[in-house]
FIPADO-65316 format. One record per residue (C-alpha): z, y, x; residue number from 1. Coordinates in steps of 0.05 Angstrom, whole numbers. Layout:
FIPADO-65316
+--------+--------+--------+-----+
!     zz !     yy !     xx !   n !
+--------+--------+--------+-----+
!      Z !      Y !      X ! NUM !
...
+--------+--------+--------+-----+
END
This chain:
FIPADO-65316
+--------+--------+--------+-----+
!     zz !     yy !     xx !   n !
+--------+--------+--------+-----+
!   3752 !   2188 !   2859 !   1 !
!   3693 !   2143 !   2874 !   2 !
!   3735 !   2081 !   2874 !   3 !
!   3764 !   2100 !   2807 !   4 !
!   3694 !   2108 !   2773 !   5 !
!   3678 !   2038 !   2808 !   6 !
!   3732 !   2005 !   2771 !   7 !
!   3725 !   2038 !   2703 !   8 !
!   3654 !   2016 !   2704 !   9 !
!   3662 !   1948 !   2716 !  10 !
!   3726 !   1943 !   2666 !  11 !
!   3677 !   1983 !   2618 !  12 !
!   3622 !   1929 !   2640 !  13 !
!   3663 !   1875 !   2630 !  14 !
!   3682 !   1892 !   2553 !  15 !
!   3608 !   1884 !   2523 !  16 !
!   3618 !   1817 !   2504 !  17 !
!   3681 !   1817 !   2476 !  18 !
!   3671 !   1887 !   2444 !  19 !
!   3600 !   1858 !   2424 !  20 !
!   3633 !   1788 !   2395 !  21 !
!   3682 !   1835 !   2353 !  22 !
!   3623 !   1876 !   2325 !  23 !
!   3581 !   1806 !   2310 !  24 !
!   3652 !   1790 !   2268 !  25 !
!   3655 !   1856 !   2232 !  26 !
!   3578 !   1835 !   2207 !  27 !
!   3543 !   1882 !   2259 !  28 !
!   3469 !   1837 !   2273 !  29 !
!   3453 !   1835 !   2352 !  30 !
!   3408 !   1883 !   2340 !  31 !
!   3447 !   1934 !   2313 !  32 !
!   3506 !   1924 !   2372 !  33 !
!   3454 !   1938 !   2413 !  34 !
!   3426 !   1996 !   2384 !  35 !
!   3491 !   2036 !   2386 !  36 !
!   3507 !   2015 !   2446 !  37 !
!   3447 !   2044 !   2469 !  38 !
!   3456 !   2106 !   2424 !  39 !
!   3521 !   2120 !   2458 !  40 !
!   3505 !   2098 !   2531 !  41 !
!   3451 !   2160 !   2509 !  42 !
!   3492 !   2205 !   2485 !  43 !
!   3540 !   2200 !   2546 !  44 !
!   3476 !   2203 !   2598 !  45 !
!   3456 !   2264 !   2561 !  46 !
!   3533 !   2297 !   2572 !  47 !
!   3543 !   2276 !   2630 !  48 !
!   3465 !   2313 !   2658 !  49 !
!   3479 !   2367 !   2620 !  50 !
!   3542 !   2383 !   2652 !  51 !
!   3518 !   2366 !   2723 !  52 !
!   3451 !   2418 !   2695 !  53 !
!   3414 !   2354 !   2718 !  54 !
!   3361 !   2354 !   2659 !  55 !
!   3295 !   2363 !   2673 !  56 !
!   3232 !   2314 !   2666 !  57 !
!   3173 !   2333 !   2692 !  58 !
!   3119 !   2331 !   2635 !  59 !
!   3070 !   2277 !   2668 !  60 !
!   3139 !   2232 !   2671 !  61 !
!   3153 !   2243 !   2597 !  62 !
!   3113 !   2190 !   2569 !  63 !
!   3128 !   2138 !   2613 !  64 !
!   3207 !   2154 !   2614 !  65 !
!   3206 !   2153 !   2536 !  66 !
!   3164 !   2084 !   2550 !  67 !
!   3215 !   2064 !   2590 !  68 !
!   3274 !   2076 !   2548 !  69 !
!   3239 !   2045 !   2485 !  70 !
!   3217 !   1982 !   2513 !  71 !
!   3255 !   1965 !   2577 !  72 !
!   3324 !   1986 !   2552 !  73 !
!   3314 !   1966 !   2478 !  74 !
!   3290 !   1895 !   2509 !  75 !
!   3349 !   1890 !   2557 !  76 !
!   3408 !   1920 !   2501 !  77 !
!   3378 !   1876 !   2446 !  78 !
!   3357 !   1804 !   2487 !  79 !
!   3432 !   1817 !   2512 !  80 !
!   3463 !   1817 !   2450 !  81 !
!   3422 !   1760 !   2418 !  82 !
!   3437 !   1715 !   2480 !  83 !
!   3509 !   1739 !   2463 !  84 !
!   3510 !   1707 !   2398 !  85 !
!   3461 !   1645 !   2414 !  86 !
!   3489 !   1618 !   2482 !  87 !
!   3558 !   1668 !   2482 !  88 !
!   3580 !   1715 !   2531 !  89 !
!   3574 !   1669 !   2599 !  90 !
!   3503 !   1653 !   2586 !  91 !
!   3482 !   1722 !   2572 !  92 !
!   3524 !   1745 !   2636 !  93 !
!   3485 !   1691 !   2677 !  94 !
!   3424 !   1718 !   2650 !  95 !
!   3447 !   1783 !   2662 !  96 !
!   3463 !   1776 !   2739 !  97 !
!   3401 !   1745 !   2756 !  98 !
!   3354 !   1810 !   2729 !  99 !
!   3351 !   1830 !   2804 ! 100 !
!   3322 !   1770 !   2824 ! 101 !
!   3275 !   1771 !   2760 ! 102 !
!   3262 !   1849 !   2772 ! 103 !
!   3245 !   1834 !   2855 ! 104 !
!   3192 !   1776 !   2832 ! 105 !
!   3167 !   1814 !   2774 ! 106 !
!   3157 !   1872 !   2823 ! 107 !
!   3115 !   1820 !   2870 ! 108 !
!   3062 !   1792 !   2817 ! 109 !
!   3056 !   1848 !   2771 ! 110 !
!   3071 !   1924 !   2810 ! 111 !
!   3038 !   1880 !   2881 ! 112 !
!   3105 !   1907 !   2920 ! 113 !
!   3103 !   1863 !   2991 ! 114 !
!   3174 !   1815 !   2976 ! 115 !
!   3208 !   1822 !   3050 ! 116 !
!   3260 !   1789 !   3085 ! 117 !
!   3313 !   1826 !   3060 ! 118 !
!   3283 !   1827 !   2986 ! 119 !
!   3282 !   1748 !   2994 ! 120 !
!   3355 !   1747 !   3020 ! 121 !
!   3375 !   1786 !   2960 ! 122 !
!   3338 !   1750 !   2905 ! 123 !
!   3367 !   1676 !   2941 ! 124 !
!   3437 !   1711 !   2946 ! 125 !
!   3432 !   1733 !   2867 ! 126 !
!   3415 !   1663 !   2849 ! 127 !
!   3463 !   1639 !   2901 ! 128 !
!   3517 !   1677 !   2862 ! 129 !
!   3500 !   1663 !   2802 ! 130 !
!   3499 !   1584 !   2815 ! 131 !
!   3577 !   1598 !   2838 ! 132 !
!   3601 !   1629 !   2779 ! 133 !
!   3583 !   1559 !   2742 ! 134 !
!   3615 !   1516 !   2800 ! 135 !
!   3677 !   1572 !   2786 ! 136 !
+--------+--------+--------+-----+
END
């Protein structure tokens, strides 16, 4: 069963742009694609924990996972969609697949998380990959 979700996710994955470049023709803004797809990614998260009785946030968490979802998520949805419609779907996936290696740096100047070997592997391996899919 765990191969099947693997596969719908990455066939689900692999529609935002085109589902996004249909929306941008209907005269949906980037901002607005990415607001309900963020609504609906929500509403699904919030199905899917209630159902699995996985919903609890601890109150001290509350603030910073509402934080979280306001500024990190609305940021990624909404830069997403906009480098959609600015640089089309392969730039935005390029900028996409390298948020690991952004995420892993980010970590090392602003959180002060020690980078190691394997954290350095990854981040060359993400660019590495990324730097293929243009040879491609």
């Amino acid at each position: 069963m765990g191969y099947l979700y693997l596969l719908l996710a990455a066939f689900l994955w692999g529609l935002i742009g085109p589902v996004s470049r249909l929306a941008f023709q209907e005269g949906l803004t980037p901002l607005a694609v990415a607001f309900f797809r963020a609504g609906i990614a929500w509403v699904f998260f919030g199905l899917h924990a209630l159902l699995l009785r996985q919903v609890r946030v601890e109150r001290r968490d509350a603030l910073p996972l509402l934080l979280f979802g306001l500024v990190g998520v609305s940021l990624f949805y909404g830069s997403y969609q906009l480098a959609v419609v600015y640089g089309g779907a392969a730039l935005a996936s390029v900028l996409l697949y390298t948020a690991p290696a952004w995420v892993a740096l980010l970590s090392l100047v602003v959180l002060k998380e020690p980078l190691d070997r394997t954290g350095l592997l990854a981040v060359a391996l993400t660019l590495l990959g990324v730097g293929l899919m243009g040879v491609g």
